[in-house]
C-alpha positions, 0 to 999 in steps of 0.5 A: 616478532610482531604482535597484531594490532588486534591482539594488542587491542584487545589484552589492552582493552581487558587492562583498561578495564579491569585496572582499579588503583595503585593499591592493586589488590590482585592481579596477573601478568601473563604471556602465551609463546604460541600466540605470542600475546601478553596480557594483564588484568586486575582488581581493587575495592578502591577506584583509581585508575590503570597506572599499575600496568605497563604493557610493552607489546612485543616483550612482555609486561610489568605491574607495579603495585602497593603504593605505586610510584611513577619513577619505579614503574618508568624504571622497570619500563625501561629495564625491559626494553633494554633487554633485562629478565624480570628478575633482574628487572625486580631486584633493580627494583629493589635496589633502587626504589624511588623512595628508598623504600622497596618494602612497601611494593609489589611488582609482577613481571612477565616476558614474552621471550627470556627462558626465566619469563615470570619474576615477582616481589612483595615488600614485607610491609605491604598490607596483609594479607599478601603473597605472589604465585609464579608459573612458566608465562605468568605472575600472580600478586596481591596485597590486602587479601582475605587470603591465600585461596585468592591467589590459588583461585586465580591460578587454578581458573588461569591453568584451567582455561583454554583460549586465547590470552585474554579469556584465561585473564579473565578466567583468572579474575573470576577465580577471585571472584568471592566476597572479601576477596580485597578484604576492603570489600567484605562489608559490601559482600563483594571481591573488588569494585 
């Protein structure tokens, strides 16, 4: 199975853009098995950068998220490429954080081909508001929320879009396109930066 290296290109450049920070407040990891394109995107009120999304072209894609942490990230990585589900690459995870301290992540994982593609952890001492939505080709997280309704959002603009992955990605960001959507935001009136 081979992806295009355009259609690499552009699910990378929508993760290029819309990746804030390792604190990632929402964000969504996202398969399409006609197309076989994966995908992710994101959004935060802090500025940082896109280390949170590892894209393996051709598998599927991992976020990692709530106090990032580099040998969890190369870890779960790794895990995928030698064949683990996202679940078992979530409770491998778990089990063996780099700090011993599973509790503070969260973690979305996507495959392209396993029959059990999305798997999704968020530690109970993540920030609140937090939770994670799962579907068939896709894995919805977030932390530091205003509330559930962000997640819902996203999921309902991602089920509602037609188009290839990338527009369905951004779809999904639009969903939680409302003031305090990262609840770190409010006071400037906005859902992210």
């Amino acid at each position: 199975m081979s992806i295009s290296p355009k259609r690499f290109f552009l699910v990378f450049l929508i993760s290029v853009c819309s990746f804030l920070q390792a604190q990632d407040t929402f964000s969504i990891v996202a398969v399409d098995t006609n197309t076989l394109e994966i995908g992710s995107a994101g959004a935060s009120c802090i500025a940082g950068s896109i280390i949170i999304s590892d894209i393996l072209p051709g598998i599927g894609a991992i976020h990692t998220q709530s106090y990032w942490h580099q040998t969890n990230q190369n870890n779960a990585h790794d895990w995928m490429e030698q064949g683990y589900n996202p679940q078992d690459i979530i409770d491998l995870l778990v089990n063996n954080d780099a700090q011993n301290n599973p509790l503070i992540r969260q973690y979305g994982i996507i495959a392209l081909i396993d029959s059990n593609r999305s798997a999704a952890f968020t530690g109970s001492n993540c920030y609140d508001y937090k939770n994670h939505i799962l579907g068939p080709d896709y894995a919805i997280q977030g932390n530091i929320l205003s509330g559930q309704d962000v997640l819902d959002n996203m999921e309902m603009n991602f089920l509602a879009t037609e188009g290839p992955i990338y527009v369905k990605l951004m779809a999904a960001l639009q969903g939680a396109n409302m003031a305090g959507a990262d609840s770190r935001c409010s006071q400037y009136g906005t859902s992210s930066l």
